[in-house]
C-alpha positions as CSV (number, residue, x, y, z in Angstrom):
1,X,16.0,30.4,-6.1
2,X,14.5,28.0,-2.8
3,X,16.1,27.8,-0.5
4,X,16.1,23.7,0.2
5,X,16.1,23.2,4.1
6,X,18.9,21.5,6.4
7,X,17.0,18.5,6.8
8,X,16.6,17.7,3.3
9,X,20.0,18.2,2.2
10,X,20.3,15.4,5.2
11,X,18.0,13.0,3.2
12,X,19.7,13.3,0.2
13,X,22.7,12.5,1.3
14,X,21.1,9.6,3.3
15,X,19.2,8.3,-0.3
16,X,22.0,9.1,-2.4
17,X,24.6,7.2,0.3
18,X,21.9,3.8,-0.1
19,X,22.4,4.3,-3.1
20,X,26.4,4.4,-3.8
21,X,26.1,1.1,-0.8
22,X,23.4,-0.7,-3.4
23,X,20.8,-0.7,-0.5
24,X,19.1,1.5,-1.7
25,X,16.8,1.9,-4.7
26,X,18.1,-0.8,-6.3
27,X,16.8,-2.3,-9.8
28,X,15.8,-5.6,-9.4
29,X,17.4,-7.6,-12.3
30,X,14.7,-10.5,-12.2
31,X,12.5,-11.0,-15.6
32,X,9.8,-12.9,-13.1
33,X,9.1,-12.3,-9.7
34,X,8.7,-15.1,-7.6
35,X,7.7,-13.1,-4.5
36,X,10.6,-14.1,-2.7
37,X,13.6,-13.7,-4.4
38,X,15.2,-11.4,-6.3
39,X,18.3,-10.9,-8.1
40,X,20.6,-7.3,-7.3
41,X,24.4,-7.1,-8.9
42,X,23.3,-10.6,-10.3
43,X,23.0,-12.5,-7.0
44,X,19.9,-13.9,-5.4
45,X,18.3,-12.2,-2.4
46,X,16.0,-12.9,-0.1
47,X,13.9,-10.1,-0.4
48,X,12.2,-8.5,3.0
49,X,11.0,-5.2,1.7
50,X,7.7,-6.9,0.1
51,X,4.3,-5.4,1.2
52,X,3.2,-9.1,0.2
53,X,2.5,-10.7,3.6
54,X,1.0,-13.6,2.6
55,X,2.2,-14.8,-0.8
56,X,-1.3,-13.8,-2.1
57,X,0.0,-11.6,-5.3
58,X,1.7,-14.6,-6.5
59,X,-0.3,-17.4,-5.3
60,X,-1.5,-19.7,-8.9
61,X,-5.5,-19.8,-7.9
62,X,-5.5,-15.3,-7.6
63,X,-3.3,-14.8,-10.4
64,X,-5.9,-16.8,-12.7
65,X,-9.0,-15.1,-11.1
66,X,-7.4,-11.9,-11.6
67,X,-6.2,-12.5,-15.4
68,X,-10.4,-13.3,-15.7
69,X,-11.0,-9.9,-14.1
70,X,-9.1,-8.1,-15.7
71,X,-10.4,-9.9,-19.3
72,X,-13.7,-8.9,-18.2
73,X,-13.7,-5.5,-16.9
74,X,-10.1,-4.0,-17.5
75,X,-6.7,-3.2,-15.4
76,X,-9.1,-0.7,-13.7
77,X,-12.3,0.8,-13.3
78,X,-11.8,4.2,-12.3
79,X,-15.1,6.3,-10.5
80,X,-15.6,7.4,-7.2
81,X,-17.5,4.4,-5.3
82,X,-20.4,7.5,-4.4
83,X,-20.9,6.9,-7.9
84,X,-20.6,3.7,-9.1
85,X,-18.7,0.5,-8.5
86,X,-17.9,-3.0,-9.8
87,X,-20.1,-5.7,-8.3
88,X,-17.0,-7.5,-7.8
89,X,-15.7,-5.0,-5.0
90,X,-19.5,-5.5,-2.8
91,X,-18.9,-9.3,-3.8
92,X,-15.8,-9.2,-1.9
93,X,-16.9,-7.3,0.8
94,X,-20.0,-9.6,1.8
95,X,-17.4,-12.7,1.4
96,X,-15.1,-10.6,3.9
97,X,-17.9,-9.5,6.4
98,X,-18.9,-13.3,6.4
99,X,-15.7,-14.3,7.8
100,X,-15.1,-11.6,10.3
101,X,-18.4,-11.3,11.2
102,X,-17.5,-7.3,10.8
103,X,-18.3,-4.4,8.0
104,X,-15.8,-4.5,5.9
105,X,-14.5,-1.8,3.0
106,X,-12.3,-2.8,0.1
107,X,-10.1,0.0,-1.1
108,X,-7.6,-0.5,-4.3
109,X,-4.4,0.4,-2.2
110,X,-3.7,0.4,1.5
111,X,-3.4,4.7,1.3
112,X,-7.2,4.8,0.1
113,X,-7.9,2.4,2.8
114,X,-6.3,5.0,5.5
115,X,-7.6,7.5,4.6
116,X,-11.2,6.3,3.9
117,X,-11.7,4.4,7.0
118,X,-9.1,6.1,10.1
119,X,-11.5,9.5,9.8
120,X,-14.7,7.5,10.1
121,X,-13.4,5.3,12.8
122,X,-11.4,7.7,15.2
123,X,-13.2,10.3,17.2
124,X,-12.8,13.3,18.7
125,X,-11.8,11.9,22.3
126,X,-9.4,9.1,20.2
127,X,-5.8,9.8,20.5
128,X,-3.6,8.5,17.9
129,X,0.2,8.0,18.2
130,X,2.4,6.9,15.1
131,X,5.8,5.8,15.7
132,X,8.7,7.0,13.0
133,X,7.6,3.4,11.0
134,X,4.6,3.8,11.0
135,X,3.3,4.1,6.8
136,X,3.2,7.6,5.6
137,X,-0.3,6.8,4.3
138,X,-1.2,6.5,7.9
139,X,0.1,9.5,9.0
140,X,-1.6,11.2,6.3
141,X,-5.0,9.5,7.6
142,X,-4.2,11.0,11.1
143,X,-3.7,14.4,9.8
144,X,-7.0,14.7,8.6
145,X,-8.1,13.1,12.0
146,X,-6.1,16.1,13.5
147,X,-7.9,18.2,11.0
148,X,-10.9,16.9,12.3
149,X,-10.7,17.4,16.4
150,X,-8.6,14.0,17.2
């Protein structure tokens, strides 16, 4: 049998005690999420663990475009972009470089986007420093910077 290590046994406990406190991975009760509120033990709360800065996954105008995407071309297109790629994605990136003035690479979650751009970007004679915060798809990306000389 494994042996599980000292510090994991520590964040069990720490999960299961969220948990047992309902702060914890908690079901969100809501049949529609209004990307502000939801409801836990059946009462409303604010809710500040959202990844959704700007109100864009529930803003009216996306939500239609989207629903036309996906009627057109699917919940997702799955290939490596070496390979091939939706004309939406380089449609999006030229509307994106026009604004910043900048390249810019679209990624389907925020971990691709780590890990496909921090390599490229940070050198040899980078440092990088993360913080205990910091997202673990970062870190990730600045292991294989480490991997890589950084």
């Amino acid at each position: 049998m494994l042996k599980i290590s000292n510090q994991l046994h520590q964040f069990n406990d720490i999960i299961n005690l969220s948990k047992k406190m309902g702060l914890g991975q908690v079901l969100i009760e809501d049949e529609y999420f209004d990307g502000r509120l939801i409801k836990i033990h059946n009462q409303n709360t604010v809710f500040l663990g959202n990844c959704n800065y700007l109100g864009l996954a529930t803003n009216p105008e996306i939500k239609e475009v989207a629903k036309y995407a996906i009627d057109k071309y699917g919940v997702f297109f799955s290939s490596s972009r070496s390979f091939a790629a939706l004309s939406l994605i380089e449609e999006l990136e030229h509307q994106w470089e026009s604004i910043f003035n900048r390249p810019c690479l679209v990624t389907p979650t925020t971990s691709l986007g780590h890990i496909a751009n921090l390599p490229l970007l940070i050198g040899k004679k980078d440092l990088i420093i993360c913080d205990q915060q910091v997202h673990n798809s970062a870190h990730n990306a600045a292991m294989i910077c480490k991997s890589n000389g950084t």
